[in-house]
Backbone as CSV, one residue per row, in Angstrom:
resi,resn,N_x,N_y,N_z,CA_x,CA_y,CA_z,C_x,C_y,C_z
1,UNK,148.397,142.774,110.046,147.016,142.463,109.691,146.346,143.660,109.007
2,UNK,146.573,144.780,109.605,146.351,146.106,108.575,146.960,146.138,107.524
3,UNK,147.910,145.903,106.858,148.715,145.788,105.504,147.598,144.548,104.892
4,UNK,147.683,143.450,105.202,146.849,142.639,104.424,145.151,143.036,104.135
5,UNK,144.478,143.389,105.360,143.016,144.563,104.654,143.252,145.508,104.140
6,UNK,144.042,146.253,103.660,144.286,146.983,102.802,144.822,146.348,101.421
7,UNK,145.240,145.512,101.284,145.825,144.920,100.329,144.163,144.258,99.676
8,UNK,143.888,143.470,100.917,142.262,142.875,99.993,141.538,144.117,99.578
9,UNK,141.372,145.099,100.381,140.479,146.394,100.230,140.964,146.612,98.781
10,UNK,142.496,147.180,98.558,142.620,147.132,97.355,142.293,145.998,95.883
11,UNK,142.823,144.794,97.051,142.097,143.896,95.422,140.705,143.760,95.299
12,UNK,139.927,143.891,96.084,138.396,144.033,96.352,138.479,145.679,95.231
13,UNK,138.636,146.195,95.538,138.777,147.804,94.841,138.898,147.348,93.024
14,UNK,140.224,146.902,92.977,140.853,146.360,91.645,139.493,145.398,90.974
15,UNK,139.108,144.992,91.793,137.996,144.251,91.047,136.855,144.593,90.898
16,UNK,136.285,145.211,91.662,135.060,146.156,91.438,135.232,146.727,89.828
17,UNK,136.323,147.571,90.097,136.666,148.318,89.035,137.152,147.710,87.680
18,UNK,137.122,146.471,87.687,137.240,145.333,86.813,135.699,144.628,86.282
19,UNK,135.000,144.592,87.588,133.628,144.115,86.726,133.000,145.609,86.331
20,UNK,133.139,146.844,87.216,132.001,148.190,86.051,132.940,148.171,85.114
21,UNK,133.965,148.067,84.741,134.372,148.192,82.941,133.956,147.101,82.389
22,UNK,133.488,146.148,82.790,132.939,144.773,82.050,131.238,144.996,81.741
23,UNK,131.105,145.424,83.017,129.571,146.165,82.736,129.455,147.039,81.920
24,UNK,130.166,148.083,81.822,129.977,149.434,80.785,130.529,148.741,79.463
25,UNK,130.766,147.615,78.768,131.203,147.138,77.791,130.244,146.527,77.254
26,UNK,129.650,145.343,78.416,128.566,145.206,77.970,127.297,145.700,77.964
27,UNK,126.955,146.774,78.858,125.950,147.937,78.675,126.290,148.335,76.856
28,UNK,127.520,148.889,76.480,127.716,149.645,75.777,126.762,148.097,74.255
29,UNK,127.454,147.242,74.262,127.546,146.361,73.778,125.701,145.765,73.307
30,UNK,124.881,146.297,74.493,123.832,146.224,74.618,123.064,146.856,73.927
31,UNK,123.671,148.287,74.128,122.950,149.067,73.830,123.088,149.419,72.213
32,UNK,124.540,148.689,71.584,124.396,148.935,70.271,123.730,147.813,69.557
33,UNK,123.288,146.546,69.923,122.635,145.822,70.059,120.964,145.753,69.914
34,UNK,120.729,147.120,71.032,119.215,147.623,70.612,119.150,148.461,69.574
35,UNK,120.562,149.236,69.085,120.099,150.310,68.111,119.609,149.958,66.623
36,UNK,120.485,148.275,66.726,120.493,147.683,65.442,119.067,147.012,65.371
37,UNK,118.343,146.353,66.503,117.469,145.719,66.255,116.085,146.926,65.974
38,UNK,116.376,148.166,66.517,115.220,149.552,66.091,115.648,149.547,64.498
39,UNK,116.448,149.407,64.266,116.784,149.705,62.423,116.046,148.603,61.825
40,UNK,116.353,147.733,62.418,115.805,146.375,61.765,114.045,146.395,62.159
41,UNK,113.603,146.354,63.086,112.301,146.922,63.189,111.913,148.093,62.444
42,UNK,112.550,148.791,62.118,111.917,150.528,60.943,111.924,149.548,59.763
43,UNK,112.661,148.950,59.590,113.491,148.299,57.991,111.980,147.737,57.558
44,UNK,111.552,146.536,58.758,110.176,145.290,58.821,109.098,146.248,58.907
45,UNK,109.021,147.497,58.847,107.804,148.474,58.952,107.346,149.149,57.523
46,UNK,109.114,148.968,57.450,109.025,149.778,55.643,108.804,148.918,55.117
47,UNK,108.916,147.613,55.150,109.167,146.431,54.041,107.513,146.732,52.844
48,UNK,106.664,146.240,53.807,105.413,146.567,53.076,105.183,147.527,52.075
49,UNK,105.169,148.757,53.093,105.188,150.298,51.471,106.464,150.160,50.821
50,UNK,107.586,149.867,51.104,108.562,149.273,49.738,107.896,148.538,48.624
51,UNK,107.374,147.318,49.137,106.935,145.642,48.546,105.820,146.706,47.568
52,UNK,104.780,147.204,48.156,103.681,148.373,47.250,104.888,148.908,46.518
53,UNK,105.141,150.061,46.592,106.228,151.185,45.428,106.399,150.509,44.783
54,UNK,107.616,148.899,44.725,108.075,148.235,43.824,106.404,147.615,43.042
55,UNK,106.361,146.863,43.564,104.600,146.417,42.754,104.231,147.400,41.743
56,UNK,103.779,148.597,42.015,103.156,149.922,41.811,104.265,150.039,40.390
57,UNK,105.843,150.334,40.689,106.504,151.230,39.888,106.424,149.854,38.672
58,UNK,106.556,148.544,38.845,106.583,147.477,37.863,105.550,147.818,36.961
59,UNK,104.135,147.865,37.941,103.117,148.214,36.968,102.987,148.974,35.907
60,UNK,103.798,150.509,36.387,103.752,151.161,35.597,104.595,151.233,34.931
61,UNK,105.831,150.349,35.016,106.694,150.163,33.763,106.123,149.620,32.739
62,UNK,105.684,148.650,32.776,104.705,147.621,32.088,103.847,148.824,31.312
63,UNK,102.931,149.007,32.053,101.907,150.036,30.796,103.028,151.291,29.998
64,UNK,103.500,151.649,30.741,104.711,152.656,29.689,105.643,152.296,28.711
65,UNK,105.823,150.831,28.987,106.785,149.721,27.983,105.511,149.458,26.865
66,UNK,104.179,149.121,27.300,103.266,148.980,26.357,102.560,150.014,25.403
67,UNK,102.228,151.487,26.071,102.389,152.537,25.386,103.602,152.527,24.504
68,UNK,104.763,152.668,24.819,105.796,152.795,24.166,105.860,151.906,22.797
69,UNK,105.596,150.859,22.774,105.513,149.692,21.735,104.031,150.221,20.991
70,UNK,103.255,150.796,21.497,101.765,151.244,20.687,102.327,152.592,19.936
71,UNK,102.772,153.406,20.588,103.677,154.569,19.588,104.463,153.999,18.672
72,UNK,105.219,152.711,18.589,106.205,152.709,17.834,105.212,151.675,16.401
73,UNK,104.760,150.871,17.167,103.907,150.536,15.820,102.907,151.519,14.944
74,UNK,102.499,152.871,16.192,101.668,153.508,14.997,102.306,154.564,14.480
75,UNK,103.506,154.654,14.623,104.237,155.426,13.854,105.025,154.222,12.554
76,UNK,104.938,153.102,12.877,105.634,152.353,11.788,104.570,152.625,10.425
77,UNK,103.145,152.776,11.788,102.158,152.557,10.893,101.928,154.281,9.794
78,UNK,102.299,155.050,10.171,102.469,156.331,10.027,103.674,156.631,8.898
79,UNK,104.480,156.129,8.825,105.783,156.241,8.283,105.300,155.108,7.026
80,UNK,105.141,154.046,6.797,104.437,153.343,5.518,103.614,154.080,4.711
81,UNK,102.415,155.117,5.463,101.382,155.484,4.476,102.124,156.511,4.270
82,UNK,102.642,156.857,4.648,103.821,158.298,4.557,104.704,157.184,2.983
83,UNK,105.308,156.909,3.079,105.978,156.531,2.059,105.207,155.730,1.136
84,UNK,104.283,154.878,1.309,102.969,154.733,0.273,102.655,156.269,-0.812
85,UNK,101.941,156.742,0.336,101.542,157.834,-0.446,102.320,158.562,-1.713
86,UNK,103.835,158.512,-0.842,104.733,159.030,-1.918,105.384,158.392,-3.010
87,UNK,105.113,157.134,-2.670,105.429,156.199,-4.020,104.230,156.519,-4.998
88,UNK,103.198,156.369,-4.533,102.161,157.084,-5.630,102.205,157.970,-6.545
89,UNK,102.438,159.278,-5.196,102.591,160.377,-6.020,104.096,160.612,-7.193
90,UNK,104.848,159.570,-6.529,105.863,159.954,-7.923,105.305,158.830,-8.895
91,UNK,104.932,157.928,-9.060,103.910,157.538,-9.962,103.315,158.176,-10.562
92,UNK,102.335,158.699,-10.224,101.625,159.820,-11.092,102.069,160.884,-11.469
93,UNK,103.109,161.403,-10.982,103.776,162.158,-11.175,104.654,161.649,-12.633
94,UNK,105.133,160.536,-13.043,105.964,160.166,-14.082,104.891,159.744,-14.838
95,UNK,103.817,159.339,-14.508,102.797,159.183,-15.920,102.100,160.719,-16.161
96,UNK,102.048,161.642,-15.326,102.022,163.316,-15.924,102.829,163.598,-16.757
97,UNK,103.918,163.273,-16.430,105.038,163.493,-17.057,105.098,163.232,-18.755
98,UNK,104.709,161.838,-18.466,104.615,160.971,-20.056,103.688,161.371,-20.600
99,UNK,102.426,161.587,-19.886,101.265,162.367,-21.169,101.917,163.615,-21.569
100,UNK,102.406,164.667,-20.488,102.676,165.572,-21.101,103.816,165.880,-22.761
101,UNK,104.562,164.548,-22.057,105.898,164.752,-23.049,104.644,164.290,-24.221
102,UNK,104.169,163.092,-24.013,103.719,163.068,-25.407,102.480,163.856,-26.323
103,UNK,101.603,164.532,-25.128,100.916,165.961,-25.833,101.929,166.778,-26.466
104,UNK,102.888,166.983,-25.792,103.604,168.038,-26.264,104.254,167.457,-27.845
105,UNK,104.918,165.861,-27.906,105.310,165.855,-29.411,104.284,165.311,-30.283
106,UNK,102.746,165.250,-30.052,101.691,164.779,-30.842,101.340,166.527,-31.422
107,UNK,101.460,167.867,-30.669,101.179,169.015,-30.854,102.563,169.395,-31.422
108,UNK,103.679,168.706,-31.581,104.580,168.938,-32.292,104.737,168.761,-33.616
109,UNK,104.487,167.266,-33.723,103.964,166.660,-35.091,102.540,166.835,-35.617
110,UNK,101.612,167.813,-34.917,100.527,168.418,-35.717,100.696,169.604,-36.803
111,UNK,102.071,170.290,-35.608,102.137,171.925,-36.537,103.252,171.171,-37.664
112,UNK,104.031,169.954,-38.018,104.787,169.822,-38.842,103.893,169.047,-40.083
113,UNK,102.742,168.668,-39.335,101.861,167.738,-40.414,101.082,169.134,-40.988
C-alpha cells in the first residue's frame, strides 16, 4: 500500500508538473498576446497624427505641383519673349544691314557719277 501512494504521489507529482508547463505556456502565450494588442493600441493612437501628416503632406504636394506648373509656364512665358525679342532683333538687324549695303553702293555710284 506504500508502493502504490507513492506511485499516485508520483503521478499526482507528474501532473502537477504537467499542468505548470501548460500554465507557463499559456501565461507565456498570454502575455505575447498583450504585447501585440499594446502595439496595436500605440498603432490606433498614431492612426490620427498619421491620417493629419498624410492630409498635410498631400496638401502640400498639391501647392508645390501647382507652383511648379506656375514656374514652368512663366518661364515658357519667359523663353518666347526671349526668342521674340531675338527674332526682331535679327530683323532689324538684316534691314541695317540692307540700308547700309545700299548707302554704301548709292555713295559708291555717287563718286563714279
Amino acid at each position: 500500500e506504500c508502493d502504490q501512494q507513492k506511485e499516485a504521489l508520483r503521478n499526482t507529482s507528474e501532473q502537477l508538473c504537467n499542468v505548470k508547463d501548460a500554465l507557463h505556456r499559456e501565461l507565456e502565450a498570454h502575455s505575447g498576446c498583450q504585447k501585440k494588442l499594446v502595439v496595436a493600441l500605440e498603432a490606433a493612437e498614431r492612426e490620427p497624427q498619421l491620417q493629419k501628416l498624410l492630409a498635410s503632406s498631400t496638401m502640400e504636394t498639391a501647392k508645390l505641383q501647382g507652383d511648379l506648373r506656375a514656374l514652368q509656364e512663366d518661364s515658357a512665358r519667359t523663353l518666347q519673349s526671349a526668342t521674340d525679342a531675338h527674332a526682331q532683333a535679327m530683323d532689324q538687324l538684316q534691314m541695317d544691314l540692307a540700308e547700309a549695303k545700299k548707302a554704301h553702293s548709292d555713295a559708291g555710284n555717287q563718286n563714279i557719277g
